[in-house]
C-alpha positions as CSV (number, residue, x, y, z in Angstrom):
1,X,121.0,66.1,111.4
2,X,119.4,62.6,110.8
3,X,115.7,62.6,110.5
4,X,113.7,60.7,113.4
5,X,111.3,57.9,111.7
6,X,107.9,58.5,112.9
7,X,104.8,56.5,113.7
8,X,102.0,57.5,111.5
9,X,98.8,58.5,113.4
10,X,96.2,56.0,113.7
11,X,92.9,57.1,112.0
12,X,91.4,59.8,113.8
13,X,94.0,60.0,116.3
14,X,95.3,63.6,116.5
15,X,98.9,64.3,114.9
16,X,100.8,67.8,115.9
17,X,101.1,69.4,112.5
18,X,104.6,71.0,113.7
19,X,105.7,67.8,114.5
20,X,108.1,67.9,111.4
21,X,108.9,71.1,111.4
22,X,112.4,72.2,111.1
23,X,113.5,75.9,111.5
24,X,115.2,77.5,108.9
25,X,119.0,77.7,108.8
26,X,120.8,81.0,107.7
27,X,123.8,81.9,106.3
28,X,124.4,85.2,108.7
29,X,122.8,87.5,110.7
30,X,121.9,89.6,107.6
31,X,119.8,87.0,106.0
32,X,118.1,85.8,109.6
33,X,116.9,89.9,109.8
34,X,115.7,90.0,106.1
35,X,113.8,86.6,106.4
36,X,112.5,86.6,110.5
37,X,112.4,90.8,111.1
38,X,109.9,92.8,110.3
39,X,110.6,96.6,108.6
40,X,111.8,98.3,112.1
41,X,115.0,96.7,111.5
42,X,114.9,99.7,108.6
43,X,115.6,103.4,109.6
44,X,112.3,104.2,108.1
45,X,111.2,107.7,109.3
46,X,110.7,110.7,108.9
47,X,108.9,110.7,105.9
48,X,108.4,113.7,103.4
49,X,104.9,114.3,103.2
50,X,102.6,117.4,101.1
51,X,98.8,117.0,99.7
52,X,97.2,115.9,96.6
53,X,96.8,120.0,96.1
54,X,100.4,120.8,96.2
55,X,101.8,122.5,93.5
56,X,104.5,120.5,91.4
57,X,106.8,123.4,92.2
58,X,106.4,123.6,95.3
59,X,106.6,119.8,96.2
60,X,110.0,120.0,94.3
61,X,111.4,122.9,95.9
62,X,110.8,120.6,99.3
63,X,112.3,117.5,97.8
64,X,116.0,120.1,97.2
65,X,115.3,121.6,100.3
66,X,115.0,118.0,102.4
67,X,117.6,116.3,100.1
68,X,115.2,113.5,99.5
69,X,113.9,111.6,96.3
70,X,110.4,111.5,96.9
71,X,107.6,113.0,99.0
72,X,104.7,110.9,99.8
73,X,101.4,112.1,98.8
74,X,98.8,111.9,101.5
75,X,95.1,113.0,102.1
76,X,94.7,113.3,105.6
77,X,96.5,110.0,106.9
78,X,95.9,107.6,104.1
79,X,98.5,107.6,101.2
80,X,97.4,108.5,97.6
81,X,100.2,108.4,95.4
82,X,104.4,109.1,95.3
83,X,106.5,112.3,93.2
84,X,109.6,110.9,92.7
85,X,112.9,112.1,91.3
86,X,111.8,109.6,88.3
87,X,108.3,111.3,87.8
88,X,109.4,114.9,87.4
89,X,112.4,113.5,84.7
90,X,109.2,111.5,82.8
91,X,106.6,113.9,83.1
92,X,108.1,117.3,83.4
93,X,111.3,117.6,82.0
94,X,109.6,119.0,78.6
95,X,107.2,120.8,79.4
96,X,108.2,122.2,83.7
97,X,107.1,125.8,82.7
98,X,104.0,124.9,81.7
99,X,103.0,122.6,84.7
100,X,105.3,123.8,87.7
101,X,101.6,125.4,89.0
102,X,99.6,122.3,88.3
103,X,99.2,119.7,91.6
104,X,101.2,117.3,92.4
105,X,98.3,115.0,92.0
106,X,98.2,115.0,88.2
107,X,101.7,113.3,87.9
108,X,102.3,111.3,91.2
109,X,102.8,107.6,91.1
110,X,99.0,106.8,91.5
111,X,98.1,103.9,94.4
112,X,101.4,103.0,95.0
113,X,102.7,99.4,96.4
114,X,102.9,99.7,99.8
115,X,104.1,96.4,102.7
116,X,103.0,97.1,106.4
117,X,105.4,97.5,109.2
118,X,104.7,93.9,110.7
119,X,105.9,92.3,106.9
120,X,109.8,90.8,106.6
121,X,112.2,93.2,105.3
122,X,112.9,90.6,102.5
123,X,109.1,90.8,101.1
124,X,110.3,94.7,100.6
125,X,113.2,94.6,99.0
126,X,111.5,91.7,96.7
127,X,108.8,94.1,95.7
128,X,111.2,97.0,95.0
129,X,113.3,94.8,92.7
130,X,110.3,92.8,91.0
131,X,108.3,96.1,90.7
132,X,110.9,98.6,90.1
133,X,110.4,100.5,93.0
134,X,112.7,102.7,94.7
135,X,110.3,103.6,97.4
136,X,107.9,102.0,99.2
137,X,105.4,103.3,101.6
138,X,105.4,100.9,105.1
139,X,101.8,101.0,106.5
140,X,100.5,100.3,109.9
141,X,97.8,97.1,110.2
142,X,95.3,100.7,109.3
143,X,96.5,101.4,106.8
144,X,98.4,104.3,108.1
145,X,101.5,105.5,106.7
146,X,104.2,105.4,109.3
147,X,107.4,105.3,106.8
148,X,109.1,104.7,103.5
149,X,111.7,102.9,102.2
150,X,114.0,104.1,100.1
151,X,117.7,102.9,98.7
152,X,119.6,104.9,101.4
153,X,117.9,103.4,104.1
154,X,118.1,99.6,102.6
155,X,122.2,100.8,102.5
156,X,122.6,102.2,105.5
157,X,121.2,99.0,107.2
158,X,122.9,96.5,104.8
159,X,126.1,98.7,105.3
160,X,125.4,98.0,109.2
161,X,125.4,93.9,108.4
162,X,128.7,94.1,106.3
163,X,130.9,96.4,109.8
164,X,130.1,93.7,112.3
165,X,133.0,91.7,113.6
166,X,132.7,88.1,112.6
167,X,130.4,86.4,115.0
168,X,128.8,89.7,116.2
């Protein structure tokens, strides 16, 4: 598409600052969602939650018994840290005996990265792969917590991208 030559504004005259805008072009509906959705386009909920004061055992007994890889930690509705899969192999795989009655607090992923639910899917997974992440907390313009991201769900809604008929 050829470019239109413009006029430039005379001093103090007012010039539409969208004037040159052109809206992106993308490759596929997958890349549109990831750069124009926000994180609904995720199946983010439900979300495993215990307290600060739960013991280590018992948040992992919940993780087996939900099949997930993380529970979020939370203090009444405001998130304080993650227990991972990755946190019990590199703080309790040594010593489990000894700590399984200790809270979860004391090795949770403290302040964890977090985007809000009205953030592009993209600006998630970029955060996950930059920071290594393999949840994220998605918080509300509160600061609520109403989900997580995790690799299943960035799958599942990839895998949903990849079945479509062409053009579809």
């Amino acid at each position: 598409m050829a470019k239109r030559k413009r006029r430039k504004p005379q001093p103090g005259e007012f010039e539409d600052p969208l004037s040159n805008y052109n809206p992106p072009s993308y490759e596929d509906e997958l890349e549109r969602s990831l750069c124009e959705g926000q994180m609904d386009v995720f199946n983010t909920t439900p979300i495993a939650t215990v307290p600060p004061s739960a013991s280590i055992q018992s948040a992992m007994k919940l993780m087996d018994e939900l099949g997930v890889a993380c529970l979020l930690i939370v203090a009444g509705d405001r998130i304080m840290g993650v227990f991972s899969e990755r946190d019990v192999l590199n703080h309790l795989a040594d010593n489990f005996d000894a700590l399984k009655d200790h809270p979860v607090s004391e090795v949770m992923t403290i302040d964890p990265s977090c985007v809000h639910e009205t953030d592009i899917p993209a600006q998630a997974l970029n955060l996950m792969a930059v920071g290594g992440f393999r949840h994220v907390p998605i918080l509300n313009m509160d600061e609520k917590l109403v989900g997580v991201l995790g690799p299943r769900r960035v799958t599942a809604y990839i895998r949903k991208h990849f079945n479509r008929p062409a053009g579809g």
